[in-house]
C-alpha positions in Angstrom: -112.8 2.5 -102.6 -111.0 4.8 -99.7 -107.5 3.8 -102.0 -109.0 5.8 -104.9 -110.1 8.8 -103.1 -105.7 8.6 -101.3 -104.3 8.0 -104.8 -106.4 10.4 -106.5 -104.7 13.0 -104.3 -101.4 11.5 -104.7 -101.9 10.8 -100.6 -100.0 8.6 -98.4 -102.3 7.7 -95.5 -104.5 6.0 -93.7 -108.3 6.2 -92.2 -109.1 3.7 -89.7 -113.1 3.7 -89.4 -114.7 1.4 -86.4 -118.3 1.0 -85.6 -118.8 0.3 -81.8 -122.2 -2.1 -82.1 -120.6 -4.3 -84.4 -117.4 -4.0 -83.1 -115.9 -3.8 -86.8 -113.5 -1.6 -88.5 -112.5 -0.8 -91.8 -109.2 0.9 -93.1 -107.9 1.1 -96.7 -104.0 0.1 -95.6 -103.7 -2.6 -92.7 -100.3 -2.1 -92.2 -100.0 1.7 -92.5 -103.3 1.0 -89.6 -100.8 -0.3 -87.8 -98.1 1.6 -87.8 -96.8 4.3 -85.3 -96.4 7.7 -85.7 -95.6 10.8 -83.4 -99.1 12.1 -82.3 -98.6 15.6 -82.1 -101.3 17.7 -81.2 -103.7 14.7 -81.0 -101.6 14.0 -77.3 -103.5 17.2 -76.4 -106.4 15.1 -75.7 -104.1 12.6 -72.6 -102.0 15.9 -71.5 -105.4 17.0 -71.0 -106.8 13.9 -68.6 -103.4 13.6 -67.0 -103.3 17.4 -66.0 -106.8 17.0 -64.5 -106.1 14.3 -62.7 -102.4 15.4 -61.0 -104.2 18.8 -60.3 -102.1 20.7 -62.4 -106.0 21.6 -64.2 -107.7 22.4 -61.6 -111.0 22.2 -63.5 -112.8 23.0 -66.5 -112.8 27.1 -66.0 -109.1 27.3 -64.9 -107.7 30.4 -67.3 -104.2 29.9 -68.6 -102.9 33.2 -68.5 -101.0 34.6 -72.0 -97.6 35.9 -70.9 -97.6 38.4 -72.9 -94.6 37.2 -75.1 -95.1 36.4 -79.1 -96.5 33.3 -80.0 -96.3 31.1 -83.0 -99.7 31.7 -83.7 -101.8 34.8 -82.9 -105.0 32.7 -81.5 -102.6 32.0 -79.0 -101.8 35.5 -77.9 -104.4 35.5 -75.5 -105.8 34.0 -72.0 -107.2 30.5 -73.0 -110.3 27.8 -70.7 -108.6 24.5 -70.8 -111.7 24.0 -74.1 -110.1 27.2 -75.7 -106.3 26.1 -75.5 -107.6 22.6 -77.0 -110.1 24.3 -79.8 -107.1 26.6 -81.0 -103.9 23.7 -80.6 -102.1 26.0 -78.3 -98.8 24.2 -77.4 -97.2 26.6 -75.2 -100.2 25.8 -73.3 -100.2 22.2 -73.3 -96.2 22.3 -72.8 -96.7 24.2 -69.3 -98.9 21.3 -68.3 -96.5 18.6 -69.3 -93.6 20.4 -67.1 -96.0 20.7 -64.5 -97.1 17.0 -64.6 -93.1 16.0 -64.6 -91.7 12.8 -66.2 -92.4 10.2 -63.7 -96.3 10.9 -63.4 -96.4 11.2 -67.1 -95.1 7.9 -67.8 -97.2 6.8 -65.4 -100.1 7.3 -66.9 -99.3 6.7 -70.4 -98.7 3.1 -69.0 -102.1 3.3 -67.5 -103.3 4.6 -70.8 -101.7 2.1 -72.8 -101.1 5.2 -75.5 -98.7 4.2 -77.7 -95.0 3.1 -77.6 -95.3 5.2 -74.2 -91.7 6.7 -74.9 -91.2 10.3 -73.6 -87.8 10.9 -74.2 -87.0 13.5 -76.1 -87.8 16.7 -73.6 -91.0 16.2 -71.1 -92.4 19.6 -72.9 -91.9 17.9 -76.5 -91.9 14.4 -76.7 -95.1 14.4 -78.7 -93.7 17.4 -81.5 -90.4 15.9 -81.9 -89.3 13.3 -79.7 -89.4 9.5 -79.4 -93.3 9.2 -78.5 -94.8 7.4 -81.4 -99.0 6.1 -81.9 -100.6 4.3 -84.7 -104.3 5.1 -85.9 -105.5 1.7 -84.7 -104.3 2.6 -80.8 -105.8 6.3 -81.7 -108.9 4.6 -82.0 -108.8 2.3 -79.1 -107.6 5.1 -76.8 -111.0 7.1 -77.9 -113.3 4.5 -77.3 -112.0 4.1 -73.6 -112.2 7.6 -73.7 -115.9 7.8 -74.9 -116.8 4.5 -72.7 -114.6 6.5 -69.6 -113.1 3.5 -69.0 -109.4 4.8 -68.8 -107.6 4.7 -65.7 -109.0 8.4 -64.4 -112.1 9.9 -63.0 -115.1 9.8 -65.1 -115.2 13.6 -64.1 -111.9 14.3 -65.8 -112.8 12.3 -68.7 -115.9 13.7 -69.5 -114.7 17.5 -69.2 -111.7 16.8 -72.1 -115.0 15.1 -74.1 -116.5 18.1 -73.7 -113.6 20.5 -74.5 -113.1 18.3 -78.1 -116.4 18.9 -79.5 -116.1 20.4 -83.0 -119.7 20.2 -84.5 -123.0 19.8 -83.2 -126.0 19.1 -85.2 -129.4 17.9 -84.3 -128.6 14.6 -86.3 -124.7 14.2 -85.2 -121.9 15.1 -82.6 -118.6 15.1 -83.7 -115.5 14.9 -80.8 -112.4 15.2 -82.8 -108.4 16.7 -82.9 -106.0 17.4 -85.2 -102.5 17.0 -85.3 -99.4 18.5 -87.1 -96.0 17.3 -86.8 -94.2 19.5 -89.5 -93.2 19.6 -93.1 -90.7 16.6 -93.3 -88.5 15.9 -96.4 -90.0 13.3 -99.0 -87.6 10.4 -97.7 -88.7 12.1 -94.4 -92.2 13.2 -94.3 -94.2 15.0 -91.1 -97.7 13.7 -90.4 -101.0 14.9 -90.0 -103.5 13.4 -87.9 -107.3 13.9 -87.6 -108.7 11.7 -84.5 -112.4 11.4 -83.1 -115.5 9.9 -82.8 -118.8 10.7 -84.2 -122.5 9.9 -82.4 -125.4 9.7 -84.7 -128.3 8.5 -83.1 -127.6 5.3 -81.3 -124.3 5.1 -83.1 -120.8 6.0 -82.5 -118.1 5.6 -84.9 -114.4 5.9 -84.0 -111.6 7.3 -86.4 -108.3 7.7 -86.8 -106.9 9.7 -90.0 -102.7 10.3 -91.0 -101.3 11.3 -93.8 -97.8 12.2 -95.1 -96.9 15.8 -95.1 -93.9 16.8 -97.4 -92.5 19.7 -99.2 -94.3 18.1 -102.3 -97.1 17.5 -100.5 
């Protein structure tokens, strides 16, 4: 049924939907599911983990301080909590980190991780926007669930302040954790992706997701 609701919007993706007390998933393409893509703005969510736990975050109410200079976007024209630089996408933010945290620690921990194809050439402030790094939507789900179960390799501290900073809806009923993720508009031999990642908790349940799609100038 989700392959009518894609081709009814002329829509190449995928949504990968897992239920954690049956351990079962459900997707409406297993080999787009399966396929890698660069993660943009969804690598917010490691960058975040890994700065906390090098000490380039210090904690949850560090301030990263605008510079005063033009942005790309004007939410980012301001002084941004490590939640705020996450709730608005603010890469010059996130690419401070990243130069911080260096090469070698970064691959480190993407090993640790397991996130992706774990390649980070490409520029150590853009390897997620433009360079080699690549992720499918089944390891988008399998990195959340660690995530949410804080069993990646970091503190459980570090792990549940970036929870906390990717909460995007609270209702009595639900909680919703979630990023997006834009890579550019791409050519249609050559398309950009969008990503929407996340988890929701409803009562005693939590369901994982992972969401891409083609972006193109016909798009």
């Amino acid at each position: 049924s989700w392959n009518k609701e894609f081709s009814a919007e002329a829509v190449n993706g995928v949504f990968v939907l897992c239920k954690s007390s049956s351990k079962s998933c459900a997707t409406n393409d297993l080999a787009r599911a399966s396929k890698e893509y660069l993660p943009a703005s969804t690598f917010k969510i490691p960058n975040a983990i890994i700065g906390l736990e090098t000490g380039v975050i210090k904690n949850e109410h560090q301030v990263f301080k605008w510079d005063g200079k033009p942005r790309a976007m004007k939410q980012w024209e301001r002084d941004l909590t490590l939640r705020g630089a996450i709730q608005v996408s603010a890469v010059p933010v996130f690419q401070q980190i990243a130069r911080e945290v260096g090469e070698v620690r970064m691959q480190k921990y993407l090993k640790k991780f397991s996130y992706g194809n774990q390649n980070i050439s490409g520029g150590i402030d853009k390897f997620w926007l433009e360079g080699q790094l690549r992720i499918s939507a089944v390891n988008q789900v399998e990195f959340l669930e660690s995530l949410y179960l804080n069993k990646l390799s970091a503190s459980k501290e570090n792990q549940l302040i970036v929870k906390e900073a990717l909460v995007t809806e609270a209702a009595p009923e639900y909680l919703v954790h979630s990023k997006t993720g834009f890579s550019g508009v791409g050519t249609e031999s050559n398309p950009g992706v969008a990503w929407w990642v996340g988890w929701v908790e409803k009562e005693t349940e939590v369901y994982f997701f992972a969401f891409n799609m083609d972006i193109d100038n016909e798009s």
